[in-house]
C-alpha positions in Angstrom: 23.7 34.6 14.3 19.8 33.8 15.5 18.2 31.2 14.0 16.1 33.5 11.3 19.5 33.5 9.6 20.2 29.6 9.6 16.3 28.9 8.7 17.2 29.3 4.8 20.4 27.0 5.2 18.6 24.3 6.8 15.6 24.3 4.5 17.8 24.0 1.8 19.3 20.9 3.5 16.2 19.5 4.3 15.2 19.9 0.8 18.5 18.7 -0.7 17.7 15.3 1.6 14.4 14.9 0.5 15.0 15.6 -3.3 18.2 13.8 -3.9 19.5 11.6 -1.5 16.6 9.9 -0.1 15.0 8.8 -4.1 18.7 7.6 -4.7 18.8 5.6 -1.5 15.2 3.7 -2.4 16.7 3.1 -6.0 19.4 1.5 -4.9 17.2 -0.5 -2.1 15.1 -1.7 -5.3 18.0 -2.4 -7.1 19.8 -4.5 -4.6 16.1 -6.6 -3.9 16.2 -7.3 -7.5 19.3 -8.3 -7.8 19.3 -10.5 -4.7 15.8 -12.4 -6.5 17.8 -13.2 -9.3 18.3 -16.9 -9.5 19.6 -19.3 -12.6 16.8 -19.3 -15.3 16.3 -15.7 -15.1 16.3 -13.7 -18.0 18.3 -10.5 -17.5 19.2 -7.1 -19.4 22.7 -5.6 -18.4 23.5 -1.9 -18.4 25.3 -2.1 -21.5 22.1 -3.8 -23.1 22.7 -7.4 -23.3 19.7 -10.1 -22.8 21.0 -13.0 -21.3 19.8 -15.9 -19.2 21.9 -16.7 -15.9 23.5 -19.9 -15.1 24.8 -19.3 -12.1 24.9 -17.0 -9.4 28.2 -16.3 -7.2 29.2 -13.8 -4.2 30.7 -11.4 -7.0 29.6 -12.5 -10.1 27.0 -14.1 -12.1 27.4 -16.5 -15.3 25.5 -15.1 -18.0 24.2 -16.8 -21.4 23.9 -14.6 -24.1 23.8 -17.6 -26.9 23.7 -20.5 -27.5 27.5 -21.7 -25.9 28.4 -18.3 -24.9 28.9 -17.7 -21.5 30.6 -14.2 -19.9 30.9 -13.3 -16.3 29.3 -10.5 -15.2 29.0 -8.1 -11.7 26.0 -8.1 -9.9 25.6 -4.4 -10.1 25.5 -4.6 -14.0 22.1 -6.3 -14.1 19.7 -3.6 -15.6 16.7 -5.2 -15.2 14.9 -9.0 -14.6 12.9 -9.8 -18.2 9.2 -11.7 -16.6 8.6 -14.7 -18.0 6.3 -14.6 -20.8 3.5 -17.0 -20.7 2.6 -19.1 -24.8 -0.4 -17.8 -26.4 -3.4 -19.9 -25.2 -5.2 -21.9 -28.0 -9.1 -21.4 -27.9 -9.9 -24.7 -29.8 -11.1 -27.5 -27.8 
């Protein structure tokens, strides 16, 4: 075998790097920065689609408000995305 014959192979790998496994690895980079930021106050949305606000923050798992009195424990990994804090309407009357 000369390397005309393994120059398809490796493009493919090459491309197969650079298509798949590299985006997933940045995703997951964002993912793990986001979840590290997270702090009690923070509004969250899980992957199943729950808002909640956090309570607390563990090693393995946060406490997570989802009413008024109702607290569940959930993984890390199961945050979806952090909710930014929405600022009140400012009044224009002086």
């Amino acid at each position: 075998m000369d390397i005309v014959s393994l120059a398809p192979i490796l493009l493919l790998g090459v491309a197969f790097y650079f298509l798949l496994i590299r985006p997933q690895r940045n995703r997951q980079k964002k993912h793990a920065e986001m979840v590290s930021a997270v702090a009690p106050g923070s509004e969250v949305m899980t992957t199943a689609g729950i808002f909640g606000t956090v309570n607390a923050v563990g090693d393995e798992e946060l406490s997570l408000e989802i009413a008024p009195g109702t607290v569940i424990r959930i993984l890390p990994a199961a945050i979806s995305k952090v909710i930014p804090p929405t600022l009140p309407p400012m009044d224009d009357a002086e």
